[in-house]
C-alpha positions in Angstrom: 151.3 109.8 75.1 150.0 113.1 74.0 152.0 115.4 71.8 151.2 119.0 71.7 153.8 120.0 69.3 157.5 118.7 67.6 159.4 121.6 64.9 163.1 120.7 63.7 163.6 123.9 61.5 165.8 124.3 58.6 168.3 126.8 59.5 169.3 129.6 56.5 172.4 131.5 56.4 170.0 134.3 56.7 168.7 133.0 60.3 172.6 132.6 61.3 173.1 136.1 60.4 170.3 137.5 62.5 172.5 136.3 65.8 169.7 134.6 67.1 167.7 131.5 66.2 165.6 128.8 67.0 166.6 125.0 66.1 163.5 123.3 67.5 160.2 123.5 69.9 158.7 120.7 71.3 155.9 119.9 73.8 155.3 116.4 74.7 153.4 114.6 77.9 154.9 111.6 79.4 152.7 109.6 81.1 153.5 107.7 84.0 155.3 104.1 83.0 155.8 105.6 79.2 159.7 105.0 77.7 161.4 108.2 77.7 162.7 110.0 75.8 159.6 109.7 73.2 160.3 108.3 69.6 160.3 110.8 66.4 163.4 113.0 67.6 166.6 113.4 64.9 169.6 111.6 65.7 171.4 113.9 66.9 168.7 115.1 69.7 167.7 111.1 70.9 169.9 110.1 74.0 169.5 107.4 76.4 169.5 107.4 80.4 172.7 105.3 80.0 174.7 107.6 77.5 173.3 110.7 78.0 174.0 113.6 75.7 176.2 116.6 74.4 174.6 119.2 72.1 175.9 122.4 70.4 173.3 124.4 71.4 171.1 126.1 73.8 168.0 124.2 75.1 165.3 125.6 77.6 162.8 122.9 79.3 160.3 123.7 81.3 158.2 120.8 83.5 154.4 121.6 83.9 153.4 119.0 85.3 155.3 115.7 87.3 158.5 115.2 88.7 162.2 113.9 87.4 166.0 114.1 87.8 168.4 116.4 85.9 172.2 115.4 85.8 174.8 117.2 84.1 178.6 117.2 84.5 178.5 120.3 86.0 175.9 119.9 88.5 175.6 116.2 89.5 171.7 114.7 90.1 168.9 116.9 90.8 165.2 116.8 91.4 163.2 118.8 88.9 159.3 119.3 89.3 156.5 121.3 88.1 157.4 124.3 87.5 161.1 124.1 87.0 162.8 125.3 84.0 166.3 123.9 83.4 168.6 125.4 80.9 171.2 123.0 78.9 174.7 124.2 77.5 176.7 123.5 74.3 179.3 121.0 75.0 178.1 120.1 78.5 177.1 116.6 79.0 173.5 116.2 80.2 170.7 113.7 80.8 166.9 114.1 82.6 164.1 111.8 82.7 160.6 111.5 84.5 160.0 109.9 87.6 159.1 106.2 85.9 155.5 105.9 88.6 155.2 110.1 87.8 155.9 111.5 84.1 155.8 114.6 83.4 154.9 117.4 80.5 158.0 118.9 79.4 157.8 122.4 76.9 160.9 123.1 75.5 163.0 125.2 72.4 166.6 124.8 71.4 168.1 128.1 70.2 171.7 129.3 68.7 173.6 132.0 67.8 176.5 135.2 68.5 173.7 136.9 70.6 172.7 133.5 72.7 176.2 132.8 73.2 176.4 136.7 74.9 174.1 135.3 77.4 176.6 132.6 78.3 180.0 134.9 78.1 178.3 137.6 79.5 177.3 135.7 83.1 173.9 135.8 82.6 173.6 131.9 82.6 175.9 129.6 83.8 176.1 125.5 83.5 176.7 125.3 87.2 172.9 126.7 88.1 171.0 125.5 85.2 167.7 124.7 87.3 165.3 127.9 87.4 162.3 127.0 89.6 158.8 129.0 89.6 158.9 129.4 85.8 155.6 128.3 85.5 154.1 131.5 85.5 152.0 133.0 82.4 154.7 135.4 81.1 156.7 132.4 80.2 153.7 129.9 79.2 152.2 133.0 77.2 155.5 132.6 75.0 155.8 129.1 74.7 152.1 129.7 73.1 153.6 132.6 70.8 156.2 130.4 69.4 153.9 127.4 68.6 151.7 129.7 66.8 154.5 131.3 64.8 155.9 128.2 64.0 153.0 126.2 63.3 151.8 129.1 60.9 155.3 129.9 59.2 154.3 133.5 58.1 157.1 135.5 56.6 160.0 136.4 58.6 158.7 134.3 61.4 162.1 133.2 62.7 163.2 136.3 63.3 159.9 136.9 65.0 160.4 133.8 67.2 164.0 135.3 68.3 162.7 137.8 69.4 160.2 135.9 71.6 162.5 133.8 72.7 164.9 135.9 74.2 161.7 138.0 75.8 161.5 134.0 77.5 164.7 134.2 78.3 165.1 137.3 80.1 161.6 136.6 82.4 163.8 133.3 82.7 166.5 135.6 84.4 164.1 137.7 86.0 163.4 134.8 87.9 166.3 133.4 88.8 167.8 136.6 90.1 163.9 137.5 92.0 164.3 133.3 93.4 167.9 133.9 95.0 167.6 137.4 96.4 164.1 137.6 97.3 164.1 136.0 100.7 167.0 137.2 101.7 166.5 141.4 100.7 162.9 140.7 101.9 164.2 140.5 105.2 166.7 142.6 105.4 164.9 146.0 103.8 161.9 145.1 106.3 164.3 144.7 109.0 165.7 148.0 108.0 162.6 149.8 107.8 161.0 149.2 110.8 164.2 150.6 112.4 164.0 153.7 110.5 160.2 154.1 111.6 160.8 153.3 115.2 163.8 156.1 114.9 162.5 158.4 112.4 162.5 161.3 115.3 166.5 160.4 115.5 169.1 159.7 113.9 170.4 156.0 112.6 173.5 154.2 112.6 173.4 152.0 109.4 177.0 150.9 109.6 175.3 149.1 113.1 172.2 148.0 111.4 174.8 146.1 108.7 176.8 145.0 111.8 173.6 143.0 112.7 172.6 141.8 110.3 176.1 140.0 109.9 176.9 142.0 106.0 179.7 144.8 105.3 178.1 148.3 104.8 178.8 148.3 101.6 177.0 145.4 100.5 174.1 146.2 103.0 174.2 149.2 100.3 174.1 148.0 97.4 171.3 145.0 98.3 169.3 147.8 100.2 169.6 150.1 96.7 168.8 146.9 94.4 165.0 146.1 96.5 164.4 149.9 97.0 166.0 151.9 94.0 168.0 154.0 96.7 170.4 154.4 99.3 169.6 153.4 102.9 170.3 157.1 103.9 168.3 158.9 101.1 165.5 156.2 102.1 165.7 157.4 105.5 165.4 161.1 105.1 162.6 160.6 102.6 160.9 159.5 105.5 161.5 162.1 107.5 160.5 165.0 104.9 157.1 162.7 104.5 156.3 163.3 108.2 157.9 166.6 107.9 155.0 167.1 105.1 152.8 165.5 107.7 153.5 168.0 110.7 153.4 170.9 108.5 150.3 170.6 107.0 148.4 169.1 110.7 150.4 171.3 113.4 151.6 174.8 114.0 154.8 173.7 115.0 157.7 176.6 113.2 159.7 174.9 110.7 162.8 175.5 113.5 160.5 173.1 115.7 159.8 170.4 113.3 163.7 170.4 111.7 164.5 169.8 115.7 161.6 167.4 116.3 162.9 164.9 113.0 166.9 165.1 114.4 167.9 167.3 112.0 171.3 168.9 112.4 170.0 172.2 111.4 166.8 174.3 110.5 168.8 175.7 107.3 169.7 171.7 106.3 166.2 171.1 106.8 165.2 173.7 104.9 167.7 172.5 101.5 167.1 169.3 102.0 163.2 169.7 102.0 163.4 172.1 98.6 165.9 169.5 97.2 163.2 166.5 97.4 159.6 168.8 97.0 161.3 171.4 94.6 159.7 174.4 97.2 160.5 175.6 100.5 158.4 173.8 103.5 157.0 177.5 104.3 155.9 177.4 100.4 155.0 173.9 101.1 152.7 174.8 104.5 150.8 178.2 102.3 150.1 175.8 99.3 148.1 173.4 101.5 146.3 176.1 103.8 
């Protein structure tokens, strides 16, 4: 067995006070066959397969390497493997081992505090989804590494240095999640979308349809379409429209009347604000700046 790392700190009134603070980092490889967990762990953090656990604090472990199972009350038994992070909650019960013919490297740090317990009360994390998969990316590993240094080092102030790592971990932790459960699914949708809008950019588009379709109200297709893009369907639209607008001014001789009737627009004047109100000039102004 090959220990990278093991720190039970000494917490300070000080540290409380700060809202946010670490109670322990570990890194530890299990080969396969190996008892689990490892030896050298205070009482109150040893468990066994049989018993499990309960802590009152916040632990984040992260598997680099092998396979296991998670259990918790909340969740039931679940497969974990390279690459998953799994969070663990004050007062839930808990237990997680390697696969016995497997092992695993597990990275983890146990944290407390008013400000971790936001991340609880606030929704960001909840007991019922503790399993974050794809954390094994180098944002995350790059701060495991900060917070061995810092705490194999022990320069001044160096807990309220690693707080502030840790909760930089923790929010690429939510990043994440949130990017693993909507990707897929406002992938799809926005590419779905677009390739109407392209294919009817000379028209105009029902969105309340294109929701229809795709089996969502409007006002969620909204809001998800807003979330992957940064705007509205319908602003996305027209901005496509004054970019070919842009297009035909520069490459034809068509009269702005002609293109604003060419793109579906309801009117050469509506054209004409809407075109000032996205380029800041007038698509006359915009035609004699390129010639």
């Amino acid at each position: 067995m090959k220990e990278r790392n093991k720190k039970y700190l000494i917490i300070f009134e000080q540290d409380k006070k700060w809202g946010f603070f670490i109670n322990n980092l570990g890194s530890t490889k299990i080969n396969k066959n190996e008892e689990y967990p490892s030896k050298g762990h205070p009482g109150r953090y040893m468990f066994t397969w049989e018993k499990g656990r309960v802590l009152d604090e916040f632990h984040f472990v992260l598997i680099t390497e092998g396979e296991g199972i998670f259990e918790s009350k909340e969740t039931g038994k679940k497969k974990v493997s390279a690459g998953d992070g799994f969070l663990l909650f004050p007062g839930v019960w808990h237990r997680y081992k390697p696969t016995k013919a497997i092992g695993w490297t597990e990275n983890w740090v146990g944290f407390s505090g008013t400000i971790a317990k936001q991340l609880l009360s606030n929704g960001f994390f909840n007991p019922q989804n503790p399993i974050i998969p794809k954390c094994n990316q180098v944002s995350i590993l790059n701060y495991f590494d900060s917070l061995f240094k810092l705490f194999n080092n022990e320069p001044f102030g160096y807990q309220r240095s690693a707080s502030g790592i840790c909760m930089q971990l923790m929010a690429e932790a939510y990043n994440i999640q949130q990017h693993n459960s909507d990707d897929n699914y406002l992938g799809s949708m926005v590419s779905y979308t677009k390739h109407l809008m392209y294919k009817k950019i000379n028209e105009s588009i029902d969105l309340k349809k294109i929701a229809l379709d795709l089996g969502v109200s409007y006002s969620k297709f909204r809001i998800d379409f807003k979330k992957q893009t940064g705007i509205s369907p319908l602003q996305y639209f027209l901005l496509l429209k004054i970019e070919k607008s842009k297009d035909l001014l520069i490459r034809t001789n068509k009269t702005q009347r002609e293109i604003a009737f060419e793109l579906g627009f309801e009117s050469d004047y509506y054209f004409n604000r809407l075109f000032k109100q996205k380029i800041g000039i007038t698509p006359k102004q915009y035609r004699n700046s390129k010639n």
